[in-house]
C-alpha positions as CSV (number, residue, x, y, z in Angstrom):
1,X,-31.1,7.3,-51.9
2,X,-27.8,8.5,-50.5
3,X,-24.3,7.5,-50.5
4,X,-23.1,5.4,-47.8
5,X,-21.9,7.8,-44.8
6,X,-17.9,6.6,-44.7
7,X,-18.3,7.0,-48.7
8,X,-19.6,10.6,-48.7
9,X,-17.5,11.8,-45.8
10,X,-15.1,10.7,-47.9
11,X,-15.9,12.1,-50.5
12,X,-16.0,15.8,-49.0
13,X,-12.6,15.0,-47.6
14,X,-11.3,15.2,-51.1
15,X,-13.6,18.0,-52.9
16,X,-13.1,20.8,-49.7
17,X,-10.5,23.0,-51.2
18,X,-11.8,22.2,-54.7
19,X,-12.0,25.9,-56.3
20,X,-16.0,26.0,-57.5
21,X,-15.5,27.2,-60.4
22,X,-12.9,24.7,-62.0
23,X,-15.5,21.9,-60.6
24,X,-18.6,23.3,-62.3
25,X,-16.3,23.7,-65.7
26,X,-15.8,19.6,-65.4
27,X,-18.7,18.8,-64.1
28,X,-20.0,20.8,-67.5
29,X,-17.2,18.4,-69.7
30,X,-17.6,15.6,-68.0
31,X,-21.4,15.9,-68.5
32,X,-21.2,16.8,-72.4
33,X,-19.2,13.4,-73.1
34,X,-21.7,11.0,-71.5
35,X,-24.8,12.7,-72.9
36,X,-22.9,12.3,-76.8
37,X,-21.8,9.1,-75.7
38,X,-18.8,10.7,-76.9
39,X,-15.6,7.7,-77.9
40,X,-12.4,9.6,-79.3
41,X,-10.3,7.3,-77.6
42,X,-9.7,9.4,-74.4
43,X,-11.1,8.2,-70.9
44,X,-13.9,10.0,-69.4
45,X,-11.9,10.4,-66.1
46,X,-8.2,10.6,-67.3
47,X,-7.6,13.9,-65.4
48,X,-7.9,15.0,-61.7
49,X,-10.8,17.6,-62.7
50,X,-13.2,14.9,-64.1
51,X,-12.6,12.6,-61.3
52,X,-13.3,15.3,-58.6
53,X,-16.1,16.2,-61.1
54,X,-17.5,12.5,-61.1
55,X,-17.8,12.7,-57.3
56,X,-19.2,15.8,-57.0
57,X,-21.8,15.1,-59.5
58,X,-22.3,11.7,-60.9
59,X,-20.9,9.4,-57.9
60,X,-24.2,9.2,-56.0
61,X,-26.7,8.8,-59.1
62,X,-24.2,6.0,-60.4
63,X,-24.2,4.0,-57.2
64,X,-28.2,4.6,-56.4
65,X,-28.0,3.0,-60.1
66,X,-25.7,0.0,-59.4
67,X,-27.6,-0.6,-55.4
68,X,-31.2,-0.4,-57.2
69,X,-29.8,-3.2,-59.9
70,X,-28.2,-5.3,-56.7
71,X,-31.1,-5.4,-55.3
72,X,-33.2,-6.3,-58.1
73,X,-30.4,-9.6,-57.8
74,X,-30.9,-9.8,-54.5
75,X,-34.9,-10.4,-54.6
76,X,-34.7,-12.8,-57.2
77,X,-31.6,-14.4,-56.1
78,X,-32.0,-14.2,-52.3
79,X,-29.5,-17.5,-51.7
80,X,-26.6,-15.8,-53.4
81,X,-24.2,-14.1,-51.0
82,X,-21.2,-13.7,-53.3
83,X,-17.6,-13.6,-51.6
84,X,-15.6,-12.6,-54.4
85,X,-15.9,-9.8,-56.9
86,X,-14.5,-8.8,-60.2
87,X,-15.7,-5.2,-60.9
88,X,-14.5,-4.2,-64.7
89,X,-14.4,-0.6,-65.2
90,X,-14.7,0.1,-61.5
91,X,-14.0,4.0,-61.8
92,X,-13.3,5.2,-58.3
93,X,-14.7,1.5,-56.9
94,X,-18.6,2.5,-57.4
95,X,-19.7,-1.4,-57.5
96,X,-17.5,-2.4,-54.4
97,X,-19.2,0.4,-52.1
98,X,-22.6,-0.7,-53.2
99,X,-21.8,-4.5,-53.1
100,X,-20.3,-4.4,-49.6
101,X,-23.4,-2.2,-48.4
102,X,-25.9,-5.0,-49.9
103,X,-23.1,-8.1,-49.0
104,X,-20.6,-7.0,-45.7
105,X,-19.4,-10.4,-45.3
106,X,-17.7,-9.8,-49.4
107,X,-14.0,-11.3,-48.9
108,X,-12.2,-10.2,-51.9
109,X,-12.4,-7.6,-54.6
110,X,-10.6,-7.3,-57.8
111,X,-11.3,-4.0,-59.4
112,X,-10.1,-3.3,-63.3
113,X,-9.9,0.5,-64.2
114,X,-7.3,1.9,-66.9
115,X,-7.1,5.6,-65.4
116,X,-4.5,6.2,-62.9
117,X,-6.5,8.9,-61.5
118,X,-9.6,7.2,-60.9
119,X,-7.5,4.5,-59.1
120,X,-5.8,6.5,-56.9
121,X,-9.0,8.4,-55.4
122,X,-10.7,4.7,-55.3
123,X,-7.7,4.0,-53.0
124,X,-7.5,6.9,-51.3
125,X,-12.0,6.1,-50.6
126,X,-11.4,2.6,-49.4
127,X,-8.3,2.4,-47.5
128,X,-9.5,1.5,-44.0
129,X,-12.8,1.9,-44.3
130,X,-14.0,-1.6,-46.3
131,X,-13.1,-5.2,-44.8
132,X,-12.8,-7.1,-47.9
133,X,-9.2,-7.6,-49.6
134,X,-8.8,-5.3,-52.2
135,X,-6.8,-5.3,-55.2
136,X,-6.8,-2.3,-57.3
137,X,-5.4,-3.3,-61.2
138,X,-4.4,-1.2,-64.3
139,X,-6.3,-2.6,-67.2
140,X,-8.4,-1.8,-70.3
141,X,-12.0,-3.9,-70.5
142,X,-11.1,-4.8,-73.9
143,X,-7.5,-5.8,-73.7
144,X,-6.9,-6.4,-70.1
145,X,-9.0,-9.7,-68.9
146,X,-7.4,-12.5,-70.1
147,X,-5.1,-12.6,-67.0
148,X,-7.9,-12.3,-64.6
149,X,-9.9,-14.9,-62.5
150,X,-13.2,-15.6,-62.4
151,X,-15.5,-14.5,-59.3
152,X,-18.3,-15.3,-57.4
153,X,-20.1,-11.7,-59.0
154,X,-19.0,-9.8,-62.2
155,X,-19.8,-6.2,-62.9
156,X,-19.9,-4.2,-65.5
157,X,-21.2,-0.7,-64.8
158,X,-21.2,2.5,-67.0
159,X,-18.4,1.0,-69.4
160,X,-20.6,0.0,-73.0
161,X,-21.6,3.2,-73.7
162,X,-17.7,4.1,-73.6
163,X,-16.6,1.3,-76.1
164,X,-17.1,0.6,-79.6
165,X,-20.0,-1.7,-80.7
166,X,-17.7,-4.3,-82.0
167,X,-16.2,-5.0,-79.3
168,X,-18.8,-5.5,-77.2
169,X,-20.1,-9.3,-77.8
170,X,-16.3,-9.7,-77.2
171,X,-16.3,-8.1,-74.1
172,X,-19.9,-9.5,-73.1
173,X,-18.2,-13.4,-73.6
174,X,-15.2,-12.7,-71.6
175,X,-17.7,-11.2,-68.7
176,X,-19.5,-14.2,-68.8
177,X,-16.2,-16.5,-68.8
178,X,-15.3,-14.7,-66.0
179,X,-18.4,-15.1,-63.7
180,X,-18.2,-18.1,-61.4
181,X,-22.1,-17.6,-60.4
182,X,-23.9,-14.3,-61.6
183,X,-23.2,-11.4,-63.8
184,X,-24.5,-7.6,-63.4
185,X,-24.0,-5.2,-66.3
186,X,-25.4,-1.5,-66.3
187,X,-26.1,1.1,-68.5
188,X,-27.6,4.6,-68.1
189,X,-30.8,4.5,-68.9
190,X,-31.7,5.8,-72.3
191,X,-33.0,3.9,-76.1
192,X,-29.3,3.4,-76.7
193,X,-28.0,2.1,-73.7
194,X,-31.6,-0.5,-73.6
195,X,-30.2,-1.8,-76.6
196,X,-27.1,-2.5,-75.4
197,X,-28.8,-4.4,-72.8
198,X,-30.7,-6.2,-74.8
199,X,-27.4,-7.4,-77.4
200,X,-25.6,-8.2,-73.8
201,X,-29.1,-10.3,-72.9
202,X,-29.3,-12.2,-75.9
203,X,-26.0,-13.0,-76.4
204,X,-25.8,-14.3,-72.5
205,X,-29.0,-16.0,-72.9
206,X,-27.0,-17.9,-76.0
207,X,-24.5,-19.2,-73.8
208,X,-26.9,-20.8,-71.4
209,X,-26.9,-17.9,-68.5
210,X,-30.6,-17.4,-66.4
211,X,-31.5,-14.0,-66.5
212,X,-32.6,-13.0,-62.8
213,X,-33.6,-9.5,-63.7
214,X,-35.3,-7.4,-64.5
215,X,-36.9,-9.8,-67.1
216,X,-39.1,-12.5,-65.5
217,X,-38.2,-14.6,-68.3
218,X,-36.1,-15.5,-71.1
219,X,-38.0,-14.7,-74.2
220,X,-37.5,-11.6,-76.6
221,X,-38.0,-8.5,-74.5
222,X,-41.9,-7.6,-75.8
223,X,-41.3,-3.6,-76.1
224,X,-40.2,-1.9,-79.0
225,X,-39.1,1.8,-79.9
226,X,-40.0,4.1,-79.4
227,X,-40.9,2.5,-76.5
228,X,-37.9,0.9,-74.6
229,X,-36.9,-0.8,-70.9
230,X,-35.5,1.4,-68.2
231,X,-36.0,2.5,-64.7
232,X,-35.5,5.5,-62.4
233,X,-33.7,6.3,-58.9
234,X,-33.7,9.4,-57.0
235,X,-31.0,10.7,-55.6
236,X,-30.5,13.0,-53.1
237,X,-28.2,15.9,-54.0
238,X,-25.8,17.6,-51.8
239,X,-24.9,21.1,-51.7
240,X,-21.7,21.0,-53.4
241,X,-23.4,18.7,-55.8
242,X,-26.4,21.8,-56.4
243,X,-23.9,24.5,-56.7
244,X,-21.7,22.4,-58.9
245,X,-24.3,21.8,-61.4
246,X,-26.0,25.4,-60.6
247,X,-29.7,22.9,-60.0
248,X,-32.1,24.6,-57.0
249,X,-33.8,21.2,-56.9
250,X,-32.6,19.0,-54.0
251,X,-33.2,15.7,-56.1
252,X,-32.0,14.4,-59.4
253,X,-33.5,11.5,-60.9
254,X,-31.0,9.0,-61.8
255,X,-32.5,6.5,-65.1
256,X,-30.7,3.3,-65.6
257,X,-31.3,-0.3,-67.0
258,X,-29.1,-3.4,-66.4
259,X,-29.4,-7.2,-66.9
260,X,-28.5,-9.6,-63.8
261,X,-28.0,-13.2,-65.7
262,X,-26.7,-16.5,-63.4
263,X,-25.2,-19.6,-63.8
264,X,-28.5,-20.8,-61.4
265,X,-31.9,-20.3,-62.0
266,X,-33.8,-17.8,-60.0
267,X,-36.1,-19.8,-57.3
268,X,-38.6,-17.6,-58.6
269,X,-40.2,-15.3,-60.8
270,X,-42.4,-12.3,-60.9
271,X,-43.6,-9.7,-63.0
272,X,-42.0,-6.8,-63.0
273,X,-43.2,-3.0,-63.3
274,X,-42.0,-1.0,-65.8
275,X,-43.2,2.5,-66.3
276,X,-44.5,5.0,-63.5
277,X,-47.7,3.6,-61.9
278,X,-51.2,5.9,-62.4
279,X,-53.1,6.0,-59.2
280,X,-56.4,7.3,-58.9
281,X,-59.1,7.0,-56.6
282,X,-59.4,3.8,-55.8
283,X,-57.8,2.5,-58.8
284,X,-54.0,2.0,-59.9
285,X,-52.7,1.1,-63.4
286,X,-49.6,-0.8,-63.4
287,X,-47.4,-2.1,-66.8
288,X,-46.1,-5.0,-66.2
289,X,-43.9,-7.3,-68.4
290,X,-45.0,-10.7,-67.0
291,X,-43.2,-14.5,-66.6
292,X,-45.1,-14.9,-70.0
293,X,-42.4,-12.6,-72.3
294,X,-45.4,-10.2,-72.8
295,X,-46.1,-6.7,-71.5
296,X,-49.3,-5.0,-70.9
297,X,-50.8,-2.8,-68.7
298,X,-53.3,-3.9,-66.1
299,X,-56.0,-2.5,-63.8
300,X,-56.2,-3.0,-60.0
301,X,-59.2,-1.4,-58.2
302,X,-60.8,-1.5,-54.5
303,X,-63.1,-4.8,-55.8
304,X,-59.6,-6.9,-56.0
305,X,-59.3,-6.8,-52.5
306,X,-55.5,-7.7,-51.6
307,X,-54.3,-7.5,-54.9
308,X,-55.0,-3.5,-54.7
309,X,-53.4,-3.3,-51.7
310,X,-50.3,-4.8,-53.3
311,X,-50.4,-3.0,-56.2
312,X,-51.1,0.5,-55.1
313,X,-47.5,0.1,-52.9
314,X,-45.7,-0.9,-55.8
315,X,-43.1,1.7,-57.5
316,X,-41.4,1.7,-61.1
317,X,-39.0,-1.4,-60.9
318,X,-40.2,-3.2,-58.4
319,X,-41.4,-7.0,-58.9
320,X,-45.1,-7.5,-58.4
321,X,-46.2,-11.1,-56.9
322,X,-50.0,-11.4,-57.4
């Protein structure tokens, strides 16, 4: 996956007179704190070198992330064509590029981020190139919401693993207080950010919300560590991107989980697949969490017929329909 063409034309706009050097020292920093997950009360993106950093290096595998997780909503949700958005923690408007890619008939936007930097690269992104009304805020996702109004989507994207765990069922009520029809929250993809999922899916699930995905139903999630929930995304990398991180491969793979929970129902359900599929000749082995809460894995060979064919096309994430 790549980043939309206005986006990453963009994007080199701002990162050609970037010295290399001072990009692959952010990119390093910038790196360090999301791998420790690190919270000492400072932004990830507070200073002009992390943001140019972030776009060099992270931007595309956090928007193949947030598209792959729209259109997860999308499948299962294939009536809902949201005209308003409230993106919480947008960084340099992520969400808003992916949602007017998936939805270009979005009116309005309202994007929360507290750093001034991010904002005013997000700005500098958007201006002219997106229809929708946009309005850029100043805010803090655990202080700032109580002012805001609700909206057709809410996102949440890369922002729990930044904030204390007591805050979050706080943050996750307000989210869904906020959300006139459907709700998207992502994390990266690792044990910690699964369970974060999970608290967020419960607690929504609580309140009366209809998870759309990736869960084909509402019942405890049936894995447990060390096994856990997550998906992948490849992303294509660009040369600044390879020098930047010093990588010779072309490709990253971008691992992520999210929940998608509505106000509706989804019209329907399917399993889903959630680890790597094992081909062989004339055989594929798919694990599946199905519409009964349970996972297992299941065989598919040449004697099923059209079943086969479905199942040998399938990919990690996708939503099988047998």
């Amino acid at each position: 996956m790549e980043l939309p063409a206005p986006l990453r034309q963009g994007v080199e706009r701002l990162l050609e007179d970037i010295p290399l050097a001072s990009l692959k020292q952010a990119a390093k920093t910038l790196s360090d704190r999301y791998r420790a997950e690190l919270r000492d009360g400072r932004l990830h993106m507070a200073q002009d070198e992390a943001v140019q950093a972030y776009l060099a290096t992270r931007l595309p595998a956090t928007y193949a992330a947030i598209r792959a997780s729209l259109d997860a909503l999308n499948e299962a949700r294939p009536d809902f064509m949201p005209k308003t958005l409230l993106d919480i923690g947008a960084g340099p408007g992520t969400v808003l590029w992916a949602t007017t890619d998936l939805w270009p008939d979005l009116e309005q936007a309202v994007l929360l981020e507290a750093s001034a930097a991010v904002r005013k690269v997000g700005q500098t992104l958007t201006a002219d190139t997106i229809a929708a009304q946009i309005t850029w805020l100043a805010g803090d996702a655990t202080t700032d919401l109580a002012e805001l109004k609700p909206a057709d989507l809410v996102t949440c994207a890369y922002v729990l693993d930044e904030i204390v765990p007591a805050s979050l069922p706080k943050l996750v009520a307000q989210l869904w207080q906020l959300t006139a029809d459907t709700l998207l929250v992502v994390e990266p993809g690792t044990p910690a950010g699964w369970q974060r999922i999970l608290a967020a899916r419960g607690q929504l699930i609580e309140a009366g919300a209809h998870v759309l995905a990736p869960c084909p139903h509402q019942a405890p999630c049936p894995l447990a560590p060390p096994d856990w929930c997550h998906f992948s995304r490849r992303v294509a990398r660009s040369r600044l991107h390879r020098l930047a991180k010093d990588a010779d491969v072309p490709w990253e793979d971008e691992k992520f989980i999210f929940v998608a929970a509505s106000r509706q129902p989804a019209p329907l359900r399917s399993a889903r697949v959630i680890a790597p599929p094992r081909s062989g000749s004339g055989k594929v082995l798919l694990k599946l969490c199905q519409e009964n809460g349970i996972a297992e894995e299941k065989l598919f060979t040449k004697r099923d017929g059209e079943l086969f064919k479905t199942a040998r096309r399938l990919d990690w994430g996708d939503a099988f329909r047998s």
